[in-house]
C-alpha positions as CSV (number, residue, x, y, z in Angstrom):
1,X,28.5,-53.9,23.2
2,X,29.2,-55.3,19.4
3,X,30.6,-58.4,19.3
4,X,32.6,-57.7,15.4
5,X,35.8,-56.1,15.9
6,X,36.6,-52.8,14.2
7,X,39.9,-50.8,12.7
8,X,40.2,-47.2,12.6
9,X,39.5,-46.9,9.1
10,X,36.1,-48.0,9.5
11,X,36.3,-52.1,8.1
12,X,35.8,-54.6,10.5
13,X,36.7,-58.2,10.4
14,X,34.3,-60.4,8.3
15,X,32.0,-62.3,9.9
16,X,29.5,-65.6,9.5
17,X,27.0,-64.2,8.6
18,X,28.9,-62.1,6.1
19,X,29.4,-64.9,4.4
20,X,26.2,-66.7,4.9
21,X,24.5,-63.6,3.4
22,X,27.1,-64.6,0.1
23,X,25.4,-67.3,-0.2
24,X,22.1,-65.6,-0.9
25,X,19.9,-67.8,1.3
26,X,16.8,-66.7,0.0
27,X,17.6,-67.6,-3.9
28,X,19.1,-70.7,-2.2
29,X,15.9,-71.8,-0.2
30,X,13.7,-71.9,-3.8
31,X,16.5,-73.8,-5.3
32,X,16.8,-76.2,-2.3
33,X,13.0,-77.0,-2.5
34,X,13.1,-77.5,-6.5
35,X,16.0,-79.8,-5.8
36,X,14.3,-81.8,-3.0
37,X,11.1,-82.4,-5.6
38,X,13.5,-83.9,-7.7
39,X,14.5,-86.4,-5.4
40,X,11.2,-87.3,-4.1
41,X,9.4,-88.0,-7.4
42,X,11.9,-89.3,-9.2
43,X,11.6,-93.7,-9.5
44,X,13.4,-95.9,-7.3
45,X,15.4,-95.3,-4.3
46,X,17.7,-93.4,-2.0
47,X,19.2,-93.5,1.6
48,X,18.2,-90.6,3.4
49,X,22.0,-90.2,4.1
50,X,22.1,-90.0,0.4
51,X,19.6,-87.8,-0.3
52,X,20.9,-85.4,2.6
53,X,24.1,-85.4,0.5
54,X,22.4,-84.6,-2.5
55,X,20.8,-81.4,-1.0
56,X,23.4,-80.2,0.7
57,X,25.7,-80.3,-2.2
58,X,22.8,-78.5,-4.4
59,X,22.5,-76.2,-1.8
60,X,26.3,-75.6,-1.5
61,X,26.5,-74.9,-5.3
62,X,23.5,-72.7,-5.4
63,X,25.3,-70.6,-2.7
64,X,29.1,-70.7,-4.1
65,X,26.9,-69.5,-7.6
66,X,25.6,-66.7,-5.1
67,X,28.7,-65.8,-3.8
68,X,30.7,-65.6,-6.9
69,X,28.3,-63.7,-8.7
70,X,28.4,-60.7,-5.7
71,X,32.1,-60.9,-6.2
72,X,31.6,-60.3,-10.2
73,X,29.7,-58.0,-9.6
74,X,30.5,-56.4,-7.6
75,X,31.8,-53.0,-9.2
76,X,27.7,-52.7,-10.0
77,X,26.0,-53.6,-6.9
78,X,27.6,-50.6,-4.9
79,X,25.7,-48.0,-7.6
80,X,22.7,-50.0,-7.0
81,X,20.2,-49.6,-4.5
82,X,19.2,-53.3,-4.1
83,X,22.2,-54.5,-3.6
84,X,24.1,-51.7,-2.1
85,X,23.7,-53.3,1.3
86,X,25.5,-56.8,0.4
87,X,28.7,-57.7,2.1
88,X,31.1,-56.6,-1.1
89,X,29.8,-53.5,-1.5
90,X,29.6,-52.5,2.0
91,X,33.2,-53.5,2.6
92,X,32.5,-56.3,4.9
93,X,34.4,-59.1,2.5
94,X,36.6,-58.5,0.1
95,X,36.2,-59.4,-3.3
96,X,39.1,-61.7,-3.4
97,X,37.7,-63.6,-0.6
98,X,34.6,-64.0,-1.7
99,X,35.7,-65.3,-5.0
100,X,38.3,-68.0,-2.9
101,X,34.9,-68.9,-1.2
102,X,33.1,-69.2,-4.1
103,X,35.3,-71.4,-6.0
104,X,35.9,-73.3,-3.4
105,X,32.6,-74.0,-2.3
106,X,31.7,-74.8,-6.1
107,X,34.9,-77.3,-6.8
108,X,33.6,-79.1,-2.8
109,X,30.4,-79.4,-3.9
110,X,30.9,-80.9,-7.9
111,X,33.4,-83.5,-5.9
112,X,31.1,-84.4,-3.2
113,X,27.9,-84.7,-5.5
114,X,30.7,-87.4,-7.9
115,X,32.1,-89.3,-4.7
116,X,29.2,-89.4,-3.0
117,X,26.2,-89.7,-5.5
118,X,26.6,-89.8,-9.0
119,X,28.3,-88.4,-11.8
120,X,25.8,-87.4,-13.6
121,X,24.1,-85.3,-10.9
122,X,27.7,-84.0,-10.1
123,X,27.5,-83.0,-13.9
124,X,24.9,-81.4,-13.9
125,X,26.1,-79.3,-10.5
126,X,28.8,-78.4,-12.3
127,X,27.0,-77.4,-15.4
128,X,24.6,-75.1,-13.5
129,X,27.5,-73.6,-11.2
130,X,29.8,-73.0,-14.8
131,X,26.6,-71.5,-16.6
132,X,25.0,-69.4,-13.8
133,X,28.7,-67.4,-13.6
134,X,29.8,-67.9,-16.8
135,X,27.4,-67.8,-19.0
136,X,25.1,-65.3,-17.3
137,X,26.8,-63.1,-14.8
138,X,30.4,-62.3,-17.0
139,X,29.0,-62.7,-20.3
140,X,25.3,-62.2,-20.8
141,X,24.0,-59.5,-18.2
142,X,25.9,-56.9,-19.4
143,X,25.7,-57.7,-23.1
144,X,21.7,-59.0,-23.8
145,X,18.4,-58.4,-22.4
146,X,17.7,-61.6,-22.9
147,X,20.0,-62.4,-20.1
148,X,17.3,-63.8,-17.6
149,X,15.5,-65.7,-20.3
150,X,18.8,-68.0,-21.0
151,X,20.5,-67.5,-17.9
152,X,17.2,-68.5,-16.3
153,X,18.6,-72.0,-17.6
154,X,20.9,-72.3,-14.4
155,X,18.2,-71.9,-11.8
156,X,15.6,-74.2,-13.3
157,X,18.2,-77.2,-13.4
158,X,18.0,-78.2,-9.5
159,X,14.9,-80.6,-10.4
160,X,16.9,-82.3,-13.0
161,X,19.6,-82.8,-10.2
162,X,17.4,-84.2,-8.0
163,X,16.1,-86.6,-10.4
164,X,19.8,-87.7,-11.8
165,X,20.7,-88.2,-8.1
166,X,18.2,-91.0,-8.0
167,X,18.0,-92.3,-11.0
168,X,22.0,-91.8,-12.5
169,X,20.0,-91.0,-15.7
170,X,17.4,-88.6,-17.3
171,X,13.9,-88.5,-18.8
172,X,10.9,-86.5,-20.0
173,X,9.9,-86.2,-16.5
174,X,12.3,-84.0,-15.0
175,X,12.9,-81.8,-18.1
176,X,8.9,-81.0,-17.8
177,X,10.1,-79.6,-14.3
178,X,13.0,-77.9,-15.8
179,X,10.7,-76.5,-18.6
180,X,8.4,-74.9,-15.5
181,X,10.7,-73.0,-13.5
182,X,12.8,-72.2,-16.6
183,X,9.3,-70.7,-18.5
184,X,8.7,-69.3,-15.1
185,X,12.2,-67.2,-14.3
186,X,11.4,-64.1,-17.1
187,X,8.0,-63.3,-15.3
188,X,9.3,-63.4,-12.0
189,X,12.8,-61.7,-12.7
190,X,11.1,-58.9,-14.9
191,X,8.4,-57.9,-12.6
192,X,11.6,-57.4,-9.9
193,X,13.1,-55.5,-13.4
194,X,9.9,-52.8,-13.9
195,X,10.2,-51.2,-10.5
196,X,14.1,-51.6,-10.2
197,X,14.6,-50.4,-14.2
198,X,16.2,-47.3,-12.5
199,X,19.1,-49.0,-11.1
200,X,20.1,-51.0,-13.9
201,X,19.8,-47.9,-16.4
202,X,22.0,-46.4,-13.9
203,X,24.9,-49.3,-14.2
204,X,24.6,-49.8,-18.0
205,X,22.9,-53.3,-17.2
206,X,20.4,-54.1,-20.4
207,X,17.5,-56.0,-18.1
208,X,14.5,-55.8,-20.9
209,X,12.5,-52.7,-19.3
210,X,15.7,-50.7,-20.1
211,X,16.6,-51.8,-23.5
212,X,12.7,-52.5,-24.7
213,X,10.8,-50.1,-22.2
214,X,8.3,-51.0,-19.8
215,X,5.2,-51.5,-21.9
216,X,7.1,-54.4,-24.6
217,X,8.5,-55.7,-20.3
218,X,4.8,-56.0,-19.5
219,X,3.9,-57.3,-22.5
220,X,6.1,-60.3,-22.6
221,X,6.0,-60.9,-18.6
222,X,2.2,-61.8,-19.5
223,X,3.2,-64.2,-22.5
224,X,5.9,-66.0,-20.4
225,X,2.7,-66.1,-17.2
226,X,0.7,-68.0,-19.8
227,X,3.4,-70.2,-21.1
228,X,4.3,-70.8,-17.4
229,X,0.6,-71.8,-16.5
230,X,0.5,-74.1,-19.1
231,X,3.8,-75.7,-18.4
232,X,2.5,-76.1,-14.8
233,X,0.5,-78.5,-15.9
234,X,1.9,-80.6,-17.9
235,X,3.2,-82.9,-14.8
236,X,-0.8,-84.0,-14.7
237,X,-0.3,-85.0,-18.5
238,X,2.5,-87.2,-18.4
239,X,2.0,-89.3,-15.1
240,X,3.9,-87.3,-12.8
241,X,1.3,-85.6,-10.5
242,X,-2.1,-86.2,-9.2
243,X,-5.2,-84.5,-8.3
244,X,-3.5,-82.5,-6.2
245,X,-1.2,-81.0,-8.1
246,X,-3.3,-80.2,-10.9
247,X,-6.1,-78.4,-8.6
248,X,-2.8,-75.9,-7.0
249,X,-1.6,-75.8,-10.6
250,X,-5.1,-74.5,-12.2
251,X,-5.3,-72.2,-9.1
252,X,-2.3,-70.8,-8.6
253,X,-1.5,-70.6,-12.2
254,X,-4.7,-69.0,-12.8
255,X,-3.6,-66.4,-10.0
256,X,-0.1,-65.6,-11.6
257,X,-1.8,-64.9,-15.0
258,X,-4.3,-63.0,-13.5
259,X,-1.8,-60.9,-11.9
260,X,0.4,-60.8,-14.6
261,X,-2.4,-59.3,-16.3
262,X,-2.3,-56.9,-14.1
263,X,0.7,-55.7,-15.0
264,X,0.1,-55.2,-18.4
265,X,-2.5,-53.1,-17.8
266,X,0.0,-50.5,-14.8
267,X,1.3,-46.9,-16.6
268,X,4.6,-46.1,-16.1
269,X,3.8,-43.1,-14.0
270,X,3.0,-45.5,-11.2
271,X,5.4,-47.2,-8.5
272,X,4.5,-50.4,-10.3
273,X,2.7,-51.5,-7.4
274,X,1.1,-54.4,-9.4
275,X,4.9,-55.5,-10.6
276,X,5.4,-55.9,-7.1
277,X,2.4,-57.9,-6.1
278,X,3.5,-60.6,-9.1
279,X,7.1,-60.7,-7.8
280,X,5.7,-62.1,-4.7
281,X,3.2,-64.4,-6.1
282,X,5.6,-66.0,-8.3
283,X,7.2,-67.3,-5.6
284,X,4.2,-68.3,-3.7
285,X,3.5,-69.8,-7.3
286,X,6.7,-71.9,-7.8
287,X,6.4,-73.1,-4.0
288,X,2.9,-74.5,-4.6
289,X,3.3,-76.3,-7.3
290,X,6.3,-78.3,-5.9
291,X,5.1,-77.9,-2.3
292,X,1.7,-80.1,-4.0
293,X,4.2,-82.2,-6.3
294,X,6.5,-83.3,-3.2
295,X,3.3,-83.9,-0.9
296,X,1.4,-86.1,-3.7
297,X,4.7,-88.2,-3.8
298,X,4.8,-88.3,0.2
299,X,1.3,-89.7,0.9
300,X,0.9,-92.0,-2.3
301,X,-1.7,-90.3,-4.3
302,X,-1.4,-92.6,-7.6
303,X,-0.6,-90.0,-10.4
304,X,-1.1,-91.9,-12.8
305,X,-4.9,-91.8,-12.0
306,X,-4.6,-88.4,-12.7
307,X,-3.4,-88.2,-16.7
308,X,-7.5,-89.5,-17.9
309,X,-8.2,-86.5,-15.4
310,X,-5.7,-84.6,-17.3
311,X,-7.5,-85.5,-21.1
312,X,-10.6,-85.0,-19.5
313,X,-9.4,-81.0,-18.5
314,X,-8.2,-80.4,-22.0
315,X,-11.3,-82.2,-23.9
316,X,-13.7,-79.3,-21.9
317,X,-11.6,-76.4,-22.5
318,X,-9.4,-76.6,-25.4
C-alpha cells in the first residue's frame, strides 16, 4: 500500500523526497566534491567541525540554487522531456513552495557560512546562489546562447569557497581551480545540449545547437575540451598538485579531447551517440582530477616537487 496520501483530483501531499529531488542531488554531489578540494588543499588549518560546516552550507546553497531554479522554470520544464518528471512539473510541489524553500535555504546557508566560518566564503555563497538564479536562470537562458558559458561562472565557484573558508582570503591557486571547472562547463553542458536541442527549440530556450546549429555546437565543444585540458594542468605548474595529479590530468584530459573529437566528427542524422559518451566522461573527468588533487593533499605527496616535473612536460612538447 503507498505510503503518500492522495486527493480526488489526483495531487498528493508533498513529500521528502520531493523536495530532496529540488535540490538536484546529482548537480549537488559534483559541487560538493569541488568544494571539499578547496578545503583540503588550501594552506593552513581547519576543525573538522569547521570544515563539516563549510560543506554543508556549500551543499545547502547548491541545492536552494537547484530548487529555485525548478521553481523559475518551471513554466518550461513541463514542455520538456528531461525535466518533465521533476516535482514542479508533475504537480508534486508547488511553485510557491519551492521558491519559500529555495530562499530559505539560500538566506540559512549565506548566514551560517558568515557566523560560522567566514565572511568572505559566506560572500562568495551568496555571490554564486545570486548569479546562478539571477544572472543565469531569469536573465540569461532565455535571452543568450552564451548562457552556460557565463552562467557556467556559478558552478565553478565551490573551489574558491573552499579555499576562502580556510584561508578568509584568495589567491592564484584557487582561481586556477575555478578557471578548470569554469573552461570545463560549455563542453559538458553542450554535449547534454546536441541530443536534447529538440526540447529547447521546443521552449524557445537559445542553448548554442539551437541558435548556431549543431556543427558551430561541435565545433566549439572541441575548442572549450582543449582549453579545459590545458587548464587541467595548470595546478602541476604553479605548486598545487603532484605527480599524481598531473598523470590523471594528461590522461583523462587526453580522453575528454579525444572524445570531444569525436563529436566533431557525429552528422546530425545520428542520435548523437558520441555527445552522449562525452557527457559522461566529463564528469568522470572533473571527478578525477579533484578525486587526484584531494588524494595528493591527503597522503603528503610534496607538489611542489612536481612544478620542475611540470617545465620538464612543456620543454618536450611545446
Amino acid at each position: 500500500m503507498s505510503t503518500v496520501e492522495t486527493f480526488t483530483d489526483g495531487s498528493r501531499v508533498a513529500t521528502v523526497g520531493d523536495f530532496f529531488a529540488l535540490l538536484k542531488p546529482r548537480v549537488m554531489s559534483l559541487v560538493i566534491f569541488t568544494g571539499l578540494a578547496g578545503i583540503v588543499v588550501a594552506p593552513g588549518d581547519i576543525s573538522p567541525i569547521a570544515a563539516f560546516t563549510a560543506i554543508l552550507c556549500i551543499a545547502i546553497g547548491a541545492g536552494a540554487s537547484g530548487a529555485l531554479n525548478m521553481a523559475y522554470d518551471s513554466d518550461i520544464d513541463g514542455r520538456m522531456t528531461r525535466t518533465a518528471t521533476r516535482p514542479i512539473p508533475m504537480g508534486h510541489v508547488s511553485r510557491g513552495d519551492a521558491l519559500g524553500f529555495g530562499w530559505t535555504l539560500s538566506i540559512g546557508s549565506v548566514a551560517l557560512m558568515g557566523l560560522f566560518i567566514n565572511f568572505l566564503a559566506a560572500g562568495l555563497l551568496a555571490f554564486t546562489i545570486l548569479f546562478y538564479v539571477g544572472v543565469y536562470t531569469l536573465w540569461l537562458k532565455r535571452s543568450t546562447a552564451q548562457n552556460i558559458v557565463i552562467g557556467g561562472l556559478a558552478g565553478a565557484l565551490p573551489p574558491a569557497i573552499g579555499w576562502a573558508s580556510v584561508t578568509g582570503s584568495l589567491s592564484l591557486a584557487p582561481a586556477v581551480l575555478v578557471l578548470i571547472t569554469f573552461l570545463w562547463t560549455p563542453a559538458h553542458f553542450w554535449a547534454l545540449a546536441l541530443y536534447r536541442s529538440d526540447d529547447y527549440a521546443r521552449v524557445n530556450v537559445p542553448m548554442m545547437p539551437v541558435v548556431k546549429g549543431k556543427a558551430s555546437t561541435r565545433r566549439q565543444i572541441f575548442a572549450y575540451a582543449i582549453a579545459t585540458f590545458f587548464a587541467g594542468l595548470a595546478p602541476a605548474f604553479i605548486g598545487l598538485a603532484g605527480p599524481l595529479y598531473l598523470g590523471a590530468a594528461v590522461l583523462f584530459g587526453g580522453w575528454f579531447v579525444v572524445q570531444a573529437g569525436l563529436v566533431l566528427r557525429e552528422r546530425d542524422d545520428v542520435k548523437e551517440p558520441a555527445a552522449h559518451r562525452l557527457f559522461a566522461v566529463s564528469i568522470v573527468y572533473l571527478f578525477v582530477l579533484f578525486a587526484a588533487l584531494i588524494c595528493e593533499h591527503l597522503v603528503g605527496v610534496a607538489p611542489q616537487s612536481t612544478a620542475s616535473l611540470g617545465a620538464a612536460f612543456l620543454r618536450t612538447w611545446m
